[in-house]
GUGUDREN-482956 format. One record per residue: residue number from 1; x, y, z of N, C-alpha, C in turn; residue in one letter. Coordinates in steps of 0.001 Angstrom, whole numbers. Layout:
k,n.X,n.Y,n.Z,ca.X,ca.Y,ca.Z,c.X,c.Y,c.Z,r
NUM,X,Y,Z,X,Y,Z,X,Y,Z,A
...
***
This chain:
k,n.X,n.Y,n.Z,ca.X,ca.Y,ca.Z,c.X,c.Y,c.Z,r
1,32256,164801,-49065,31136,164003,-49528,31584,163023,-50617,X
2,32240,163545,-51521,33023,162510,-52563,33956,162050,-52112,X
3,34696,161762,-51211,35525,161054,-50649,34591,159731,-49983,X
4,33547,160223,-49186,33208,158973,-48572,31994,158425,-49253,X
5,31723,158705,-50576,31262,158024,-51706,31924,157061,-52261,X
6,33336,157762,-52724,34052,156862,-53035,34282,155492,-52352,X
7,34535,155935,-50993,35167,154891,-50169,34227,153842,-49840,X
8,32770,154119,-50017,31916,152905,-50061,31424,152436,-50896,X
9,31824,153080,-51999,32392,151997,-53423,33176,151176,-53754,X
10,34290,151557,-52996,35552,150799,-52884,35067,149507,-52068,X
11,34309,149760,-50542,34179,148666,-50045,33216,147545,-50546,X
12,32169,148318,-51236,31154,147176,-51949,31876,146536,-53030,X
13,32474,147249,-54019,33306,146476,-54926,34385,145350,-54356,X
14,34731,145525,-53091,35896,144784,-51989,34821,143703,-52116,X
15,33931,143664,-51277,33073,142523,-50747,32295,141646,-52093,X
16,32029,142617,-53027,31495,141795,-54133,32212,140556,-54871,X
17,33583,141359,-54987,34923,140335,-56057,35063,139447,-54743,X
18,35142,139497,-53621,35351,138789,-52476,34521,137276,-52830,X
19,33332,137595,-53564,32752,136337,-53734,32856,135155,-54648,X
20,33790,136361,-55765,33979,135581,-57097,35127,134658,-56935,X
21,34637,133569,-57688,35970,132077,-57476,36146,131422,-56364,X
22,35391,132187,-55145,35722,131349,-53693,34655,130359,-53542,X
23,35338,129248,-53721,34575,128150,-53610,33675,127818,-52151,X
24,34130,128600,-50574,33324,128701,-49789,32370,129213,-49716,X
25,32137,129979,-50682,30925,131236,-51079,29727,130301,-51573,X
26,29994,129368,-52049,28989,129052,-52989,29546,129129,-54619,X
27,30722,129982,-54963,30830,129504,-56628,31890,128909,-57031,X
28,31554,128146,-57936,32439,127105,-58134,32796,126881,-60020,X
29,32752,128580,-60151,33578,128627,-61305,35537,128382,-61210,X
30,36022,127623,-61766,37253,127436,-61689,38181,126304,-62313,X
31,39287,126507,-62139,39506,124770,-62598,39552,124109,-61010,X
32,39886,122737,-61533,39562,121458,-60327,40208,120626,-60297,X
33,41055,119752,-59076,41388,118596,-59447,40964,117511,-58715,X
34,40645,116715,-59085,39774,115723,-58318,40495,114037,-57905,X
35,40600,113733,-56967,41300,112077,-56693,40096,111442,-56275,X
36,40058,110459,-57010,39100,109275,-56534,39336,108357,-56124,X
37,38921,107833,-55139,39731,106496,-54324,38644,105167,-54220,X
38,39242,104009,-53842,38381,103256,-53886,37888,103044,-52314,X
39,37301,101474,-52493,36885,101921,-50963,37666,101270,-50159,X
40,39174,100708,-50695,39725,100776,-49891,40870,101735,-49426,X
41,40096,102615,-50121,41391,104453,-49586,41920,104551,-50716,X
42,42860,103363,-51588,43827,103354,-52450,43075,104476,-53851,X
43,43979,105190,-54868,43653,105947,-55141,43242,104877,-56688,X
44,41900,105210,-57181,41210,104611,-58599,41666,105309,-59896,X
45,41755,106868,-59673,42017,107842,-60866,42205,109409,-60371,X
46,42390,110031,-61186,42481,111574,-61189,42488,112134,-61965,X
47,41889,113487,-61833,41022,114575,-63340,41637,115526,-62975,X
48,41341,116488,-63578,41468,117770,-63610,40285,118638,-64674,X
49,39215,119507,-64669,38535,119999,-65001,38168,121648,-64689,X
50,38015,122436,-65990,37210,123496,-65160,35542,123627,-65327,X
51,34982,124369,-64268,33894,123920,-64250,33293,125227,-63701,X
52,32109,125959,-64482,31171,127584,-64931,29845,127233,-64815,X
53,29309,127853,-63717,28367,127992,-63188,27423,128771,-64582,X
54,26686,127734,-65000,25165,128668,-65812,24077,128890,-65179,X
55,22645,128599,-65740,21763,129250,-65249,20927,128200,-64358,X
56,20625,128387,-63429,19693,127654,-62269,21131,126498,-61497,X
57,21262,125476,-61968,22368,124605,-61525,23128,124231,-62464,X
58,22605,124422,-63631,23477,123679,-64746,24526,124290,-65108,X
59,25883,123087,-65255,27279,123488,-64603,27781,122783,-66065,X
60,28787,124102,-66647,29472,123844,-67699,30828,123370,-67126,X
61,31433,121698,-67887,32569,121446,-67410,33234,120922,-68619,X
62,34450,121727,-68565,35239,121795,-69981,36859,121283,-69626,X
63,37795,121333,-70621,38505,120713,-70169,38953,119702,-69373,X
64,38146,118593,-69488,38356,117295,-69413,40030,116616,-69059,X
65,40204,116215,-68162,41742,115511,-68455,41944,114697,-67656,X
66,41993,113237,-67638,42774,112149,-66889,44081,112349,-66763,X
67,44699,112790,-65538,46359,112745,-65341,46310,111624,-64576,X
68,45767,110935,-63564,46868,109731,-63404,44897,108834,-63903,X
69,45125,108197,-64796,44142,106924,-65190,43656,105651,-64412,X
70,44645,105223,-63456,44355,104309,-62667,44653,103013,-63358,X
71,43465,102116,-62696,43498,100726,-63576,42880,100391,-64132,X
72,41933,101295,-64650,40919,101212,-65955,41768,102297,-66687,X
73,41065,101730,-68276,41310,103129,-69089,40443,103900,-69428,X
74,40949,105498,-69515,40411,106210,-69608,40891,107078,-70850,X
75,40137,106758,-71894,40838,107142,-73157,39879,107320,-74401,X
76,39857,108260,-75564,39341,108104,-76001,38363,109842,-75996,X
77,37284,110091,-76392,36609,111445,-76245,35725,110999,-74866,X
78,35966,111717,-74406,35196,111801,-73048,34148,113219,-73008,X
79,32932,112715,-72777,31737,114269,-72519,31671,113757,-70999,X
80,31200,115023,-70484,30882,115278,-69101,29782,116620,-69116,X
81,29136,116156,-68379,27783,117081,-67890,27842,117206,-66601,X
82,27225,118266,-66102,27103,118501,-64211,25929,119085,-64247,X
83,25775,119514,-62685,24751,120445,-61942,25770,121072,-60706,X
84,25291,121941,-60070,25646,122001,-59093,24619,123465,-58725,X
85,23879,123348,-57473,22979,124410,-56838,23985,124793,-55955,X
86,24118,126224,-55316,24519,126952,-55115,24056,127066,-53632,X
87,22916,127489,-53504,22286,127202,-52237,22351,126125,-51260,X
88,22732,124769,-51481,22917,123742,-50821,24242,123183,-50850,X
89,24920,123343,-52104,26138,123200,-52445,25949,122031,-53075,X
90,24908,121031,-53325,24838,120181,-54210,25910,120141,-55501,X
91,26171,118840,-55551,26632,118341,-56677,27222,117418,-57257,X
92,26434,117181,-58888,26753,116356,-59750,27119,116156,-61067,X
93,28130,115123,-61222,28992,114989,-62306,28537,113947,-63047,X
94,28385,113705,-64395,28369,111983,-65331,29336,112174,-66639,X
95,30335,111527,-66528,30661,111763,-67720,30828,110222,-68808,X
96,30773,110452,-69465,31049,108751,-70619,31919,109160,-72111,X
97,31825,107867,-72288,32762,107844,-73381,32034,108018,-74427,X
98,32551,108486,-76006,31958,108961,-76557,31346,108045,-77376,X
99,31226,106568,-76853,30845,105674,-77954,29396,105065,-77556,X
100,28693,105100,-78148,27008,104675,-77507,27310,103305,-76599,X
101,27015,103620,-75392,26742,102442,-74494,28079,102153,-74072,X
102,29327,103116,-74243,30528,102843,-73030,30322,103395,-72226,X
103,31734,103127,-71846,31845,103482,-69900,31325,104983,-69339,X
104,30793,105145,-68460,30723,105748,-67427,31235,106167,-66080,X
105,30968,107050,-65462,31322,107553,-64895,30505,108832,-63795,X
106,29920,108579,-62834,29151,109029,-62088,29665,109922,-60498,X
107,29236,110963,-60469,30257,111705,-58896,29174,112541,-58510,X
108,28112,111829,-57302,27796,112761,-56463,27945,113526,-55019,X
109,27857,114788,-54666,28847,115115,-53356,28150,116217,-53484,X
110,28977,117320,-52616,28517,118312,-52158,29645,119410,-51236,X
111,29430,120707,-51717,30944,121686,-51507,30662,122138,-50273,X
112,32084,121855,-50121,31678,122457,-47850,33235,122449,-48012,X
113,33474,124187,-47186,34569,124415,-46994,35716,124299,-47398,X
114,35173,124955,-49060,36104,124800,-49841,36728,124108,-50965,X
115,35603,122879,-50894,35928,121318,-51507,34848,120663,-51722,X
116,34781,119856,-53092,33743,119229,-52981,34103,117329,-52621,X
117,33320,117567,-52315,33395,115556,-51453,32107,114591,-51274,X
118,32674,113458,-52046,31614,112549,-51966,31744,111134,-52437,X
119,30747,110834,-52996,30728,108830,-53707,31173,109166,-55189,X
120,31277,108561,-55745,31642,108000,-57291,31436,106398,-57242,X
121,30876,106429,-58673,31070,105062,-59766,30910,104881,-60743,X
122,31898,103782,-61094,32361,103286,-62530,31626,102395,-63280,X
123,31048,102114,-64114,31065,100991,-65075,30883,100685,-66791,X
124,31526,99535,-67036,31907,99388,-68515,33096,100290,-68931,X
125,34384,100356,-67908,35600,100876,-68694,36469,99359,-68845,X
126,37150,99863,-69654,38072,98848,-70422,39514,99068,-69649,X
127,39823,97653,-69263,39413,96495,-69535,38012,96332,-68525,X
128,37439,95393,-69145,36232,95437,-68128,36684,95507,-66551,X
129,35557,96484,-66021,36096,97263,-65282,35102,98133,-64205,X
130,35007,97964,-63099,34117,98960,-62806,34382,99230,-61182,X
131,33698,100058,-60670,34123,100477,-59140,33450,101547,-58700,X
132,33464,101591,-57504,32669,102745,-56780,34153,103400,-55583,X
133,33711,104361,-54622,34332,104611,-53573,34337,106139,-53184,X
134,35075,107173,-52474,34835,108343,-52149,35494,109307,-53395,X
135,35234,110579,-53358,36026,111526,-54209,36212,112974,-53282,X
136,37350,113390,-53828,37847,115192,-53406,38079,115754,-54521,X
137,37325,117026,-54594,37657,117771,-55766,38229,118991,-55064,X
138,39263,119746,-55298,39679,120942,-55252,40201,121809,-55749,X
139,40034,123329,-55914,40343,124287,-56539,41786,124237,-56560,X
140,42333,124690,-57908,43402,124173,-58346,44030,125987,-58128,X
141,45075,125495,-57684,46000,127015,-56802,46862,127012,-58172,X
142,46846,127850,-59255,47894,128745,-59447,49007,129497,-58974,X
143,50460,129239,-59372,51293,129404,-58312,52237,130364,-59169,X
***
């Protein structure tokens, strides 16, 4: 009897952690790296972020980082805010600069199979500067 107590403890605890961090599941606690391209394919910029699911959709995203900047700059304190629902896989990003009335930065999409994918756009980065086009965000593999 305690043996096969155990053992369907073992399996619910299996299937539960099964859900945590897998971005096909629906959660999308993790870090991220994201390429944004323009619309003509060519690549605009690239981030890296992690990003913690709070309460209802609202999505804590910390660690902030431009690794490749593109041809705008991206410099300076950068905030970023999200959402992301769980149920639909919705989601959205804005982040700006920390100076009243700079640049922006806008990413809406939606996680399917693993990845999130969608539009982005830019405006008021320096040098004047602005743009739209597709984005990929993906869970960043520790190796």
């Amino acid at each position: 009897m305690h043996k096969a107590t155990g053992i369907t403890i073992l399996l619910v605890l299996g299937l539960t952690m099964a859900g945590c961090g897998n971005p096909s599941s629906g959660n999308i606690n993790g870090n991220w790296n994201a390429t944004l391209a323009n619309t003509d394919g060519s690549t605009f910029s690239q981030f890296s972020a992690t990003f913690a699911q709070g309460t209802g959709s609202e999505l804590s995203i910390t660690n902030l980082t431009f690794t490749t900047p593109g041809p705008c700059r991206f410099f300076g304190g950068w905030g970023a805010a999200g959402s992301f629902t769980p149920t639909n896989g919705t989601f959205g990003m804005s982040m700006a600069a920390e100076n009243v009335g700079g640049p922006t930065l806008s990413l809406q999409g939606t996680l399917s199979s693993g990845r999130i994918s969608g539009t982005w756009s830019a405006s008021g980065l320096v040098p004047p500067c602005s743009g739209n086009g597709t984005f990929t965000i993906q869970l960043s593999v520790v190796g």
